[in-house]
TORRO-533649 format. One record per residue (C-alpha): z, y, x; chain; residue number from 1. Coordinates in Angstrom, 2 decimals. Layout:
BEGIN
+---------+---------+---------+-------+-----+
|       z |       y |       x | chain |   n |
+---------+---------+---------+-------+-----+
|       Z |       Y |       X |     A | NUM |
...
+---------+---------+---------+-------+-----+
//
This chain:
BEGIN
+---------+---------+---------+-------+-----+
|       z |       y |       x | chain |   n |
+---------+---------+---------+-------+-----+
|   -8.89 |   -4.28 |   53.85 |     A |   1 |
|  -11.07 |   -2.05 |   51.37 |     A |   2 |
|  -11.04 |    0.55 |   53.90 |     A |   3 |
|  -11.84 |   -1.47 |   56.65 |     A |   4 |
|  -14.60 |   -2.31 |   54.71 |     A |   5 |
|  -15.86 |    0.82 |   54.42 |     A |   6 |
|  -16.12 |    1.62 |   58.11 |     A |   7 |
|  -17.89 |   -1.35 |   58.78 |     A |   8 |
|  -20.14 |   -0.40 |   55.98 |     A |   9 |
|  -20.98 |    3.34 |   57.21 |     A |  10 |
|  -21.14 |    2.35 |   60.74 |     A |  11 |
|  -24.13 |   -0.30 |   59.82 |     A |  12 |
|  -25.72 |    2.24 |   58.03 |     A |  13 |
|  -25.69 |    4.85 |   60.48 |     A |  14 |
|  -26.77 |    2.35 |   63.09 |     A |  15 |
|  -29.66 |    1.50 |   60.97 |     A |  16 |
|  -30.31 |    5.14 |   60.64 |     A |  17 |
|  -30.53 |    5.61 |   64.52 |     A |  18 |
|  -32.67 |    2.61 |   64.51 |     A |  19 |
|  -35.21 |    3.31 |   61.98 |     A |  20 |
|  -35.68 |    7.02 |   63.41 |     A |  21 |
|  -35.90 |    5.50 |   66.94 |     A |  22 |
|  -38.71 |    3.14 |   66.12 |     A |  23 |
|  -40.76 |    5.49 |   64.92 |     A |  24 |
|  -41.06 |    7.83 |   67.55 |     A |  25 |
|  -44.38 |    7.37 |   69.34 |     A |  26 |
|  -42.83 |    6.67 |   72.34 |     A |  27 |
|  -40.04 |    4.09 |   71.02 |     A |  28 |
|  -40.73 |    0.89 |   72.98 |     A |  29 |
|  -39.05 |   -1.87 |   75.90 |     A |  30 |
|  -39.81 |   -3.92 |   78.23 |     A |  31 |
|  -38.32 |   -7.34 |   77.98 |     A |  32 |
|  -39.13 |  -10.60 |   79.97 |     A |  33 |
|  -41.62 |   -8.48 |   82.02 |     A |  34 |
|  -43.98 |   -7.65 |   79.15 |     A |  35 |
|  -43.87 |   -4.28 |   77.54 |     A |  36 |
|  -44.21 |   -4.00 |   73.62 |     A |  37 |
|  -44.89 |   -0.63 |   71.72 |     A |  38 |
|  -43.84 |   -0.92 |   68.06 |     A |  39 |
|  -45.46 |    2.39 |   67.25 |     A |  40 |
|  -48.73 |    1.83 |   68.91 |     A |  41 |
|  -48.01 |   -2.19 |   67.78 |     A |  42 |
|  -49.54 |   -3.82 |   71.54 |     A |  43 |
|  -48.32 |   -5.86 |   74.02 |     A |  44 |
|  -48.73 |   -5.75 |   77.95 |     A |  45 |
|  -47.36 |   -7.87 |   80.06 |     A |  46 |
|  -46.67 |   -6.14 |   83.97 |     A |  47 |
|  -47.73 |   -8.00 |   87.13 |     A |  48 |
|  -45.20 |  -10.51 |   88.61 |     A |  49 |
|  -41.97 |   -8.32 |   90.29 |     A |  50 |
|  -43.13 |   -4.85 |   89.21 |     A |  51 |
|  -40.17 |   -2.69 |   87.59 |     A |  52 |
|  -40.50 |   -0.62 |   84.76 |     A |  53 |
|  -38.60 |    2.68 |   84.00 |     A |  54 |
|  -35.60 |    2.59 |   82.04 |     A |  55 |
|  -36.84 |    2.75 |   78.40 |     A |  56 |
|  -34.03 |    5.36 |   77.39 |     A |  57 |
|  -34.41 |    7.42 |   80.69 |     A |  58 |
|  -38.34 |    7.75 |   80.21 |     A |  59 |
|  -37.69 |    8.61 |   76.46 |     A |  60 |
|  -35.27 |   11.23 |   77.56 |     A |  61 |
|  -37.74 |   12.47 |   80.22 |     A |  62 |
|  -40.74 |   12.72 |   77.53 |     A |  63 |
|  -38.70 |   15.25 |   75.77 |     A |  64 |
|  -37.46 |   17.11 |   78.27 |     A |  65 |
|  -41.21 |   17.47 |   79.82 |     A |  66 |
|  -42.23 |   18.24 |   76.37 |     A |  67 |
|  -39.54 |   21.09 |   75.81 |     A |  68 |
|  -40.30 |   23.00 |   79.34 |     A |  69 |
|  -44.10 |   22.75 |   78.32 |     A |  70 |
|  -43.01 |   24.20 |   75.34 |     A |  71 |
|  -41.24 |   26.70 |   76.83 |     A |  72 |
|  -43.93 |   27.97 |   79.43 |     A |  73 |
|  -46.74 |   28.10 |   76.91 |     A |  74 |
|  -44.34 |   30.76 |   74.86 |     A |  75 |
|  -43.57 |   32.71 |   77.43 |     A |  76 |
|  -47.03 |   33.35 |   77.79 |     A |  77 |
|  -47.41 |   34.95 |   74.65 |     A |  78 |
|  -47.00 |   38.65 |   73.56 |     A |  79 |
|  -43.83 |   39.86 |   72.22 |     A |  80 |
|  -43.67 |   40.02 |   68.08 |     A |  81 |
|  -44.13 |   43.37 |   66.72 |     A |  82 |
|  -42.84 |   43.96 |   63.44 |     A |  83 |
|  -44.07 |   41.92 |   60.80 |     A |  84 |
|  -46.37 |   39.55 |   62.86 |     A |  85 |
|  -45.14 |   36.40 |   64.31 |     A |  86 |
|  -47.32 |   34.44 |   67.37 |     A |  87 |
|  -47.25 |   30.95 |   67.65 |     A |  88 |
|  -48.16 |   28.50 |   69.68 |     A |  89 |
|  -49.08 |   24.58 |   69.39 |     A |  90 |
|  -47.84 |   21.98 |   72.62 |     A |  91 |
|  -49.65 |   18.63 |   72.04 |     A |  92 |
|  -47.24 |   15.84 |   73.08 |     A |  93 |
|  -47.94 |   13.65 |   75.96 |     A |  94 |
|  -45.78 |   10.69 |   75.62 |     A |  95 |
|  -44.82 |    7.90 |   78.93 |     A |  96 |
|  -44.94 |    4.90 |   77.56 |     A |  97 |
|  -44.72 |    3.09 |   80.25 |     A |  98 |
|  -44.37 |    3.69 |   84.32 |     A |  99 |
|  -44.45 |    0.60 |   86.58 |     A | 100 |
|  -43.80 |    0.27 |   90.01 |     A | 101 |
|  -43.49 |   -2.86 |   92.89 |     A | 102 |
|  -40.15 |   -1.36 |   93.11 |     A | 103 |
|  -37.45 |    0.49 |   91.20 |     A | 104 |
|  -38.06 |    3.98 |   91.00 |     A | 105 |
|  -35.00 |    6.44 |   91.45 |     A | 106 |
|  -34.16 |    8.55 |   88.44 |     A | 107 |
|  -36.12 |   11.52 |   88.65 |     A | 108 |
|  -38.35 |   10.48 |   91.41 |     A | 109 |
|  -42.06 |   10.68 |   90.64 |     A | 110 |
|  -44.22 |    6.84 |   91.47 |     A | 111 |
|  -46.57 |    7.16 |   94.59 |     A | 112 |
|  -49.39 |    4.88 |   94.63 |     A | 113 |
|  -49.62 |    1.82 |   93.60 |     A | 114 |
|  -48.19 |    2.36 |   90.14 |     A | 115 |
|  -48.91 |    1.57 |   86.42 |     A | 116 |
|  -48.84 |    4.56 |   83.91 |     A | 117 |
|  -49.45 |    3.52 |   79.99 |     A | 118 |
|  -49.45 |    7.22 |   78.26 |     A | 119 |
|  -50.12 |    8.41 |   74.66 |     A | 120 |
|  -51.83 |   12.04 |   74.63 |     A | 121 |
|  -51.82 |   13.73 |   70.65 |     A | 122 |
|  -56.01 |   14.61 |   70.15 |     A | 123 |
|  -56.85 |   17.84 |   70.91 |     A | 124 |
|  -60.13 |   19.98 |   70.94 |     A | 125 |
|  -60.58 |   19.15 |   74.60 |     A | 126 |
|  -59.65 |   15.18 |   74.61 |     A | 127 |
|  -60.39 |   14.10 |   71.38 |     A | 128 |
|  -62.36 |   10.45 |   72.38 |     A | 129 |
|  -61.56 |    7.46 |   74.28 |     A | 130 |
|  -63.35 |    8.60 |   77.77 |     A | 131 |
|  -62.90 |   12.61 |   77.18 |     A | 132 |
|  -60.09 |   12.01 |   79.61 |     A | 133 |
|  -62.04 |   10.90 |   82.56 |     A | 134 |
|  -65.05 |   13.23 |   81.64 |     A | 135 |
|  -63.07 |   16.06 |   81.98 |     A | 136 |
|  -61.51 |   14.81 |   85.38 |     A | 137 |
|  -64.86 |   14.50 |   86.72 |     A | 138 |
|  -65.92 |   17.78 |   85.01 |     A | 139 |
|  -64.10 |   19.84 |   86.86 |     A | 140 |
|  -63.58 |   18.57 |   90.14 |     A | 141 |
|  -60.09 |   17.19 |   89.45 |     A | 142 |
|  -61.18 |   13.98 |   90.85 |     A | 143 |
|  -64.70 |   12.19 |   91.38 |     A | 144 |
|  -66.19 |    9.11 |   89.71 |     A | 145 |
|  -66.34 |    6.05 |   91.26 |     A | 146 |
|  -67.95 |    4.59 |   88.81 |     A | 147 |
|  -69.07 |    6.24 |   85.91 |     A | 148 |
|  -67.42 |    6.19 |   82.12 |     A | 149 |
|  -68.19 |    2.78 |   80.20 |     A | 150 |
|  -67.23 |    0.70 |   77.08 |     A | 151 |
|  -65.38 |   -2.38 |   76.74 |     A | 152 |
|  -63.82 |   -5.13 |   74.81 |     A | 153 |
|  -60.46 |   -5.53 |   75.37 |     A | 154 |
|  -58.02 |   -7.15 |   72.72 |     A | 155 |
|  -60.20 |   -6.24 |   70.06 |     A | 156 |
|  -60.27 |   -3.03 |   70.56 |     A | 157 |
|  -62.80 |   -0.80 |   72.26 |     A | 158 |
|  -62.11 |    0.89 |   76.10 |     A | 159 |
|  -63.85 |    3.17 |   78.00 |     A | 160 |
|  -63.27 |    2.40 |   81.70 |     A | 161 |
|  -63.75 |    4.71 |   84.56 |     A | 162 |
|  -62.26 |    4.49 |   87.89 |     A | 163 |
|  -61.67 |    7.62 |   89.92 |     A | 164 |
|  -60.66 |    8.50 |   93.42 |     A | 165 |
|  -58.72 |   11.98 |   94.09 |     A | 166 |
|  -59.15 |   13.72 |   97.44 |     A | 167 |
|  -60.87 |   10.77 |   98.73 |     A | 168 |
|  -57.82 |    8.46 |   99.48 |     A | 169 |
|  -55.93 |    7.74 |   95.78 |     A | 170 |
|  -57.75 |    5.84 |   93.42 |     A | 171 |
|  -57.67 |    4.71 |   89.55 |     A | 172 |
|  -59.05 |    2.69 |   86.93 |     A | 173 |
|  -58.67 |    4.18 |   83.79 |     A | 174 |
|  -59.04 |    2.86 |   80.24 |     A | 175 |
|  -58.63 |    5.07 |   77.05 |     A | 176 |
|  -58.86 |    4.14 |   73.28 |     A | 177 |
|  -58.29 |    5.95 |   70.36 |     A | 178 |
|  -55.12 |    5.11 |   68.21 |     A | 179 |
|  -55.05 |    6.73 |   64.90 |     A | 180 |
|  -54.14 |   10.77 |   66.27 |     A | 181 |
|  -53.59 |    9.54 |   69.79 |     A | 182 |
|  -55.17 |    8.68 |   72.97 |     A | 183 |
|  -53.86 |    5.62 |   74.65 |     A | 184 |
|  -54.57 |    5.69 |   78.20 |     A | 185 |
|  -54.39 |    2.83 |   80.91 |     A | 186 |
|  -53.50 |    3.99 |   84.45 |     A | 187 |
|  -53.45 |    1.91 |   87.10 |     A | 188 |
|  -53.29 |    3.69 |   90.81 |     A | 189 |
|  -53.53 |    2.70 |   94.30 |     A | 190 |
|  -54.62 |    3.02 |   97.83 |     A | 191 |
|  -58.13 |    1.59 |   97.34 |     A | 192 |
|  -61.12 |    0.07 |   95.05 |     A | 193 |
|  -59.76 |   -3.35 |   95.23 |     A | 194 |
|  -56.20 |   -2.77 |   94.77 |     A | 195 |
|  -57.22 |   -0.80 |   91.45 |     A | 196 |
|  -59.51 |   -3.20 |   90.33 |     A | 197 |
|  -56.55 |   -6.09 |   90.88 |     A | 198 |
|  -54.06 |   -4.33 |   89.47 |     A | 199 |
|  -56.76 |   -3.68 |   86.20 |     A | 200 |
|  -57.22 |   -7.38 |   85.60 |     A | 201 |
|  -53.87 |   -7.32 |   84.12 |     A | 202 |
|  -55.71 |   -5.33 |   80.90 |     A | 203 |
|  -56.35 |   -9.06 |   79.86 |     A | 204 |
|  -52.94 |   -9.30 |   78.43 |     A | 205 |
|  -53.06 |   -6.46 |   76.41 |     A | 206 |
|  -52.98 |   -7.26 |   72.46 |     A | 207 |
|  -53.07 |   -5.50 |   69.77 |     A | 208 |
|  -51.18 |   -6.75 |   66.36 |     A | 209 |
+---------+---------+---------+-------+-----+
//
């Protein structure tokens, strides 16, 4: 009985381990009852009616592996060692919090427009503020301004919107804000102006704790 105990014991204890380490990964969140809630980044957004999210555990899985071939390229980019120096380099993680879709996606598969991306981008030299995201898209050509970078208000916290289009046929509204040493960033994508604008009236349900 004592030693039965004990497994019980050590198994709770490991489990609460895996838990606590798991919750505090930037990317650690779920989607339940159609609304998604990120402990780290402590909101809450709630998905238009029938869209499917991502497996949480698959997109976790898929943040690191992203992050580890990044991590990889960037080094092989850099000189050999000779003796006595060492080079280094620094890969800023870009987390998927969330990727939405009016259907399931297939594992692996990449969303094609419309879609919902929520992302969480470590600050860096070159996006360091809520909107540096969209300036820089504009900035060099990536994509063109629709309408041009602006505040708002949205569940107490402030936004800068800008919606986009890319080779004149994909469009987005996009909504940054700054979160501590991150960049959250609002995607929503589709075919035209009005179905990003639709799918951006769902930023009403975000909250914030």
């Amino acid at each position: 009985m004592r030693s039965r105990t004990a497994v019980i014991c050590i198994f709770f204890l490991i489990s609460l381990a895996n838990f606590g380490r798991s919750s505090r990964e930037p990317d650690y969140g779920k989607v339940s009852g159609g609304a998604f809630t990120s402990e780290f980044f402590k909101f809450h957004y709630t998905l238009p009616t029938g869209w499917v999210a991502t497996d949480d555990q698959v997109r976790m899985q898929e943040n690191r592996t992203k992050h580890k071939e990044a991590v990889k390229k960037e080094e092989a980019k850099l000189p050999k060692n000779t003796p006595n120096t060492t080079t280094t380099t620094k890969v800023f993680w870009n987390y998927d919090l969330l990727v939405a879709t009016p259907e399931a996606l297939k594992e692996g598969t990449k969303p094609s427009e419309p879609y919902i991306r929520i992302g969480a981008a470590e600050r860096n030299v070159m996006i360091d503020k809520a909107g540096d995201h969209a300036n820089m898209i504009i900035k060099y050509d990536i994509g063109k301004a629709v309408t041009q970078p602006k505040e708002q208000v949205i569940g107490g916290r402030t936004f800068v919107r800008a919606d986009l289009v890319y080779k004149g046929v994909n469009y987005e509204a996009l909504f940054d804000t700054v979160s501590d040493k991150y960049i959250l960033s609002f995607e929503f994508r589709g075919k035209s102006e009005e179905e990003i604008n639709e799918l951006a009236k769902t930023m009403e349900s975000v909250k914030f704790d």
